[in-house]
N, C-alpha and C positions, 0 to 999 in steps of 0.2 A: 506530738513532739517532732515526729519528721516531716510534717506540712510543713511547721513553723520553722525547721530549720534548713528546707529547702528553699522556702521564701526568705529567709534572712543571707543564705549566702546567693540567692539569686538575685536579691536584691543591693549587694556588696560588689556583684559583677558588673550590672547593668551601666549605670553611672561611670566608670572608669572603661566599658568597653567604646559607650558612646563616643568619651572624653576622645578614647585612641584612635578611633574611627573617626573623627573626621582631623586629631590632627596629623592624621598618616596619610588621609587623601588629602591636604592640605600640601605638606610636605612635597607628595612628590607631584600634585599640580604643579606648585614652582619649580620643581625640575623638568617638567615636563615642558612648561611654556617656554623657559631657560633655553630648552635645546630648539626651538622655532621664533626665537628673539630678532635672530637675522629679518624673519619673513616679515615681522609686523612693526617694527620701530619705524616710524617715518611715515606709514599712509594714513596716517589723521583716520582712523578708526575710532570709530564710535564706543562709549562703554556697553552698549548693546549687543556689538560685535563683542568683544570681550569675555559681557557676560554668556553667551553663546558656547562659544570655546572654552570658556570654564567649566560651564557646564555638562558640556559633551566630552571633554577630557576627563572627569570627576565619576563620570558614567563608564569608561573607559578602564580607568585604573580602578576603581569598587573591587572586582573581582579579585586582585593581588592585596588589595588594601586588606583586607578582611582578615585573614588568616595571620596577617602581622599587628593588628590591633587582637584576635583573640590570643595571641601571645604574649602581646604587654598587657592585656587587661589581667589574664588569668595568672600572670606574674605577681602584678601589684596585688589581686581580690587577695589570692591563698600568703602572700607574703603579710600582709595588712594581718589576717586569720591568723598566722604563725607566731607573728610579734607579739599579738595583744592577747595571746595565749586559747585564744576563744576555737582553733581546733585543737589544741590539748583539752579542753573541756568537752570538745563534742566526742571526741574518743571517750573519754572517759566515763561520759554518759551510757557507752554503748554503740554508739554510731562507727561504722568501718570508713575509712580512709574514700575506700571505691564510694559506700555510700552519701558519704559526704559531696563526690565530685558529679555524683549523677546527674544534678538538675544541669549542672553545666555541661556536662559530654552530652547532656538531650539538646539542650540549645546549640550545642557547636553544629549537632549533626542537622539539625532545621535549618543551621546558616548554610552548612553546605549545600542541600537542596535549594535553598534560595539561590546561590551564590553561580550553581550551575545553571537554574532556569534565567538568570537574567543575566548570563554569559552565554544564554544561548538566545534569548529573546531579544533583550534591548544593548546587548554591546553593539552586535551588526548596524540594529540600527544608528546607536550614536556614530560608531567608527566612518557610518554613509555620510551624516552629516558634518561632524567635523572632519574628513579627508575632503568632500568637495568645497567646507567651508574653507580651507585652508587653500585650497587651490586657486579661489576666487580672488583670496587676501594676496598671494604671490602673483597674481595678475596684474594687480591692482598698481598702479603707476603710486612713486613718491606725491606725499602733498606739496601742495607749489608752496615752496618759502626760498625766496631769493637772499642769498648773504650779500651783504656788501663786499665789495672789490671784490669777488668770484665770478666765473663767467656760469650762467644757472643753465643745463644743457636738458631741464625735463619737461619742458615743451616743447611736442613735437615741431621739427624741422627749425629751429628758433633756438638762440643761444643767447644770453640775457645777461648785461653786469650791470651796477648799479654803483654808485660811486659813496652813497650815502643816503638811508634812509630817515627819512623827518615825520612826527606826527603820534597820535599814541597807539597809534595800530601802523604805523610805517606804510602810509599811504601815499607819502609824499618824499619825490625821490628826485635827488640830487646827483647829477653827471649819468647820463640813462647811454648806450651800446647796445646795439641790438645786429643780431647776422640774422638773414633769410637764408638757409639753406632749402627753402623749397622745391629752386630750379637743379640741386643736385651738381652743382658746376663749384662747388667750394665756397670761400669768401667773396663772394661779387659783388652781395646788395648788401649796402652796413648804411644802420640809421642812429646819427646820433643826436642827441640833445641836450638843453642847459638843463630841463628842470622837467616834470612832470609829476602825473598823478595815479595810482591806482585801485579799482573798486571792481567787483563784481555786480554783475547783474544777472537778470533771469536765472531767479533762486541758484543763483554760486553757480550756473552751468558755464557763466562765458567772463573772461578776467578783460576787463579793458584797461589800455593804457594810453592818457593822455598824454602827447610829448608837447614841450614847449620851447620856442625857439631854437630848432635843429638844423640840419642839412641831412639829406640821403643822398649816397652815392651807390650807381651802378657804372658794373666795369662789363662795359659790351664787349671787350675786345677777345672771350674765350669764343665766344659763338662768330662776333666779325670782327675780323682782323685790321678794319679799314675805320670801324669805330674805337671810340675811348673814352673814358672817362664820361657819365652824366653824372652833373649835381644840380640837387635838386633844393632851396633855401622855403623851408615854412614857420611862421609862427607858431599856428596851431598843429597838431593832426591826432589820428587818434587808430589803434589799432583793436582788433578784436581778437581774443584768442580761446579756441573753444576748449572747454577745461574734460571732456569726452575721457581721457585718458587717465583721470584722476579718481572718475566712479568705478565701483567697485559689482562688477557684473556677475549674475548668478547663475554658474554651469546648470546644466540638464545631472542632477543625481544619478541618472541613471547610465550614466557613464563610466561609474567607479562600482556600480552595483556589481559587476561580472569577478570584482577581485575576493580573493577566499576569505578576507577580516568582513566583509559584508555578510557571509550567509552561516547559517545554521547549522546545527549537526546533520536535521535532513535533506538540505543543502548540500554538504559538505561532504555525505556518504554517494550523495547521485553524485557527485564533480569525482569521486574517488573512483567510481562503479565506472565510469563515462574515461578516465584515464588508464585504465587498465584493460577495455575492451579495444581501445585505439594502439595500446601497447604490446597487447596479443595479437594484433592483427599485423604488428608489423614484424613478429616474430613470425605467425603461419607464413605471412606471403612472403617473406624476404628472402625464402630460396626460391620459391619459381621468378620472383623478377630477375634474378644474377643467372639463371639457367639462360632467362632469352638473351642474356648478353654475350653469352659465350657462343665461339665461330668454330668450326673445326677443319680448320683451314688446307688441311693435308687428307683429307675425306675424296675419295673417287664421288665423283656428280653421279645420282642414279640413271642421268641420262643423257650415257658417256654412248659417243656417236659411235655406230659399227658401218662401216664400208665394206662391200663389195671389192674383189682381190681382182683387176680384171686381167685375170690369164688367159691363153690362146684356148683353152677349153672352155672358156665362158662356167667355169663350175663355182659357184658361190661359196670363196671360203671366209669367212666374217674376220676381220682385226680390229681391234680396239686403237681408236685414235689416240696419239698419246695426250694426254689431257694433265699432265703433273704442273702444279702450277710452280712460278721462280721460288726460291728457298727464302731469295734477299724480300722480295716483296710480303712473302707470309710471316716473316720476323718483323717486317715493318708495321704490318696489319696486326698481328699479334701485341704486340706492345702496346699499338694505340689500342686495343682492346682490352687489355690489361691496368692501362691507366684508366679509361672510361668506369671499366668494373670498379676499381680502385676508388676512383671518385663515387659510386654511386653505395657501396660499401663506406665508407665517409660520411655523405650525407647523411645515410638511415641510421649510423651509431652518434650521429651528433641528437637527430631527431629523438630517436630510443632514450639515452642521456635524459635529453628537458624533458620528455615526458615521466620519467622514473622520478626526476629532481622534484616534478611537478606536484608528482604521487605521495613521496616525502612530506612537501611542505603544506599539505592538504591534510595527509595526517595529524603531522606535529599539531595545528591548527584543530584538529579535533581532539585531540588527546589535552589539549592545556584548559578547554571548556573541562574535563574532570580532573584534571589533577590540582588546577587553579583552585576547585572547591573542595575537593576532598586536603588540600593544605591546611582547612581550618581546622579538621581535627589531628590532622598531626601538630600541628602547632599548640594544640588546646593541650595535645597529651606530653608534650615538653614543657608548655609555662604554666599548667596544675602543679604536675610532683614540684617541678622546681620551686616553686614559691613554696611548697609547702616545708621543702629543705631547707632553704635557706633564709625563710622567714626572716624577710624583710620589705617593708613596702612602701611605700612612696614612690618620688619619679627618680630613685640613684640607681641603685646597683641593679633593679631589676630593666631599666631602660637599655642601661648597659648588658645583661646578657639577651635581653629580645635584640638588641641590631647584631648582637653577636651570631645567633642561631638565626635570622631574617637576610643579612648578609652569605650567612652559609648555605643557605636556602639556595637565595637567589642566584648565586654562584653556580653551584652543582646546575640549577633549573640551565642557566646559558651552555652553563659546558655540555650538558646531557643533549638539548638542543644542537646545537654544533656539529658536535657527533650522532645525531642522528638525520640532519640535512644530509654531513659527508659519508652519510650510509658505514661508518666505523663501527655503529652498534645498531640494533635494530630500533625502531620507531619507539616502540612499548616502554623498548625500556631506558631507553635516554629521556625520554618523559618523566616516565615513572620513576627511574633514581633516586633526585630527593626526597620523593616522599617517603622512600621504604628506606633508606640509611637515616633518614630524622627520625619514623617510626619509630626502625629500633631504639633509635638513641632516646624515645617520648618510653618504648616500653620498660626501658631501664629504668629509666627515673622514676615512674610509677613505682618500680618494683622497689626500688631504695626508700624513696616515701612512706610505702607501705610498711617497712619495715624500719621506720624512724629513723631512719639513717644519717648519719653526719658528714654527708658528704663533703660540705663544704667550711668544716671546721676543722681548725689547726690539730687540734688533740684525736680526729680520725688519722690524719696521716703518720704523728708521733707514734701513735696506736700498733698503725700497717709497719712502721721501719721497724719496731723493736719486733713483732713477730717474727721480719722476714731477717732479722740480725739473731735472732735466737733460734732458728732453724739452719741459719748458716752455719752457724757454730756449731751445734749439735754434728753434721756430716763433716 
């Protein structure tokens, strides 16, 4: 009886967690791509490229996606169960509430060991590849597409209008303008035409443009003064311009590898280990460097000259040369010493600073590989009891309180964050926040569930006013 009704409500989860799971990375893929729209509209990227970056951002967001799909799934499974009466019968069979929710708190916790091994294995990776893919893309020069009556400024040293494009690919162009800014001396050399042609050769690398009955003019007179004006009348002629700036070139990865979204926990714990011994060290040694910079300016020399006193008795009596040095020049010396120290007290609290901030943000960074996966069961243990309260399932009411609690998540997650860069709370637990205020909030609900609770029916609260108005009254 408990195989088969482990298998039927595990098989009631499955279905609706997949459904959530991919349309939650779905989701916030388009917001993701959304906020990098700037870098990729315009360079004639390939859907290869594309699929690329979907892919590695897909890989990316998995770990946060997870724990908000086991919240709307375990919403809808136990709300679906509640409606159509089939956990009032497995109570009633004999089955307890907890043991109903087993198979599912055992799969939430196998996600969450997923969810940390491949936030610890393959995010780094992806994050390497899509951050340098993304750098390659923002390199990458606009695709040549000339508008008409615009001057087109994205070939290098070369400024382009066209007066009117002809043909079914606008190959054929009408009133052509052209500037050379190659010599660096402004508008000098301007080549115009009636009419012309355009096509690519040697596979798309090089744009040629045939002009047809033009003039070119150069204006010698910024370099000689004694020259002016050449014009130059062609039929034909024809220009080459290498399209170099419009491929898309692939950095060395290993350039971005040194950044902390790149590495591992074991990683992650050496970059921590390796900031704290550079951070102690600038604690030990930072009083003996300020020691050698202090003078002690009003100090007798230990070797302060004695002369011979020379009296008619020739009898050696020792006097100390006066050796005191000026008051004004030790106040002058003193200050710039004062500021020197001052500055070098500066420096090392600026340095100490980014190395603390550093130690921080290497943290946080290791701490969100477990809290990211330990969210699945907090989330599993808020949209269990809830569905089973509120029993109701479909995609309404329960979609509406998963972005409720998903939202509230994510909130606390930036605030706690925030406050743990700006060192206002400590690392642990600006991290850990949400999950131990949702916790409780998951072990409440449990406990109401458990106890059939009406939480979310009119006639519970009617219930709570007339108690709390007939104890009024009583005092």
């Amino acid at each position: 009886m408990l195989k088969k009704s482990d298998k039927f409500i595990f098989g009631a989860f499955v279905g609706p967690f997949i459904l959530t799971t991919t349309v939650v990375i779905f989701v916030l893929l388009i917001n993701m791509i959304a906020s990098h729209l700037d870098d990729l509209l315009g360079k004639g990227l390939s859907w290869i490229v594309f699929g690329k970056l979907a892919g590695y951002f897909s890989m990316n967001l998995l770990p946060m996606a997870l724990p908000l799909a086991v919240l709307l799934a375990a919403l809808i499974t136990f709300g679906n169960l509640g409606e159509h009466n089939e956990l009032t019968a497995l109570k009633g069979s004999g089955v307890s509430l907890l043991r109903v929710l087993r198979p599912i708190f055992i799969f939430s916790v196998g996600l969450t060991l997923f969810s940390f091994i491949f936030s610890d294995k393959v995010v780094p990776w992806a994050n390497l590849k899509v951050f340098s893919l993304l750098w390659d893309i923002k390199q990458k020069s606009p695709t040549f597409n000339v508008k008409e009556g615009v001057f087109y400024g994205g070939l290098p040293n070369y400024s382009i209008r066209i007066n009117k494009k002809m043909g079914e690919n606008g190959e054929f162009l009408k009133g052509v303008m052209i500037y050379n800014h190659s010599t660096n001396q402004g508008n000098t050399d301007l080549i115009m035409a009636d009419s012309g042609r355009m096509y690519m050769i040697k596979n798309d690398k090089f744009l040629v443009l045939e002009l047809y009955k033009g003039n070119s003019f150069h204006d010698q007179s910024v370099s000689n003064a004694n020259e002016r004006f050449v014009k130059n009348k062609f039929e034909k002629t024809q220009i080459v311009f290498s399209l170099d700036a419009f491929e898309m070139k692939k950095t060395d990865e290993a350039l971005f590898s040194g950044h902390r979204y790149m590495h591992d926990v074991q990683r992650l714990w050496k970059d921590i280990d390796s900031l704290k011994k550079v951070n102690l060290g600038y604690t030990e040694n930072g009083l003996q460097t300020l020691k050698s910079s202090y003078h002690y300016h009003l100090r007798i020399p230990q070797d302060t000259v004695l002369k011979k006193n020379p009296s008619p008795t020739n009898s050696p009596v020792p006097i100390v040369q006066n050796t005191a040095p000026n008051l004004k020049q030790v106040a002058i010396r003193a200050t710039q010493q004062a500021k020197n120290v001052q500055g070098v007290l500066k420096s090392r609290q600026e340095q100490q600073v980014y190395y603390l901030k550093s130690m921080r943000e290497h943290y946080i960074e290791l701490n969100k590989k477990f809290t990211f996966a330990f969210a699945c069961i907090t989330m599993f243990l808020i949209g269990a009891p809830l569905g089973a309260i509120i029993k109701k399932g479909g995609l309404g009411l329960p979609v509406l309180v998963a972005i409720i609690f998903f939202v509230l998540w994510h909130v606390l997650s930036i605030t706690g964050e925030k406050w743990a860069k700006e060192a206002v709370l400590p690392v642990e637990i600006g991290m850990w926040l949400p999950n131990i205020l949702l916790l409780a909030i998951g072990l409440y609900f449990l406990r109401q569930a458990k106890n059939d609770s009406r939480l979310f029916e009119s006639d519970f609260y009617y219930v709570m006013r007339d108690r709390f108005l007939e104890r009024f009254k009583k005092k």
